[in-house]
Phi, psi and omega in degrees: 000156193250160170305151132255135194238131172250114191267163172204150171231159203212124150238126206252114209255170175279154180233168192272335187263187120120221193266156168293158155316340174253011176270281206312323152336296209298295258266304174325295184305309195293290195311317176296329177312312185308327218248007145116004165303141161230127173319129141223002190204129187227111146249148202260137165286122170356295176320321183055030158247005191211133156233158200270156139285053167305108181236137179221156193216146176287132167291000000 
């Protein structure tokens, strides 16, 4: 029998203030990692103000 799977994307933008952009990543992960999500996929937008979160989980 095959897996099923559930995807989520997370876009994690840039701010002018606050934390960098790649802790609040880290941060992102570590919270989606507790709820049983795994990365499979991080790309930076052209633009470089946002990076996407590619995520999957068994459904």
């Amino acid at each position: 029998m095959s897996k099923r799977w559930t995807y989520q994307v997370i876009e994690v933008k840039l701010q002018m203030f606050g934390k960098p952009i790649t802790e609040r990543a880290q941060e992102e992960l570590n919270r989606v990692g507790q709820l049983g999500w795994e990365l499979v996929s991080a790309v930076q937008s052209e633009a470089m103000d946002s990076i996407r979160l590619f995520l999957k989980k068994e459904a």
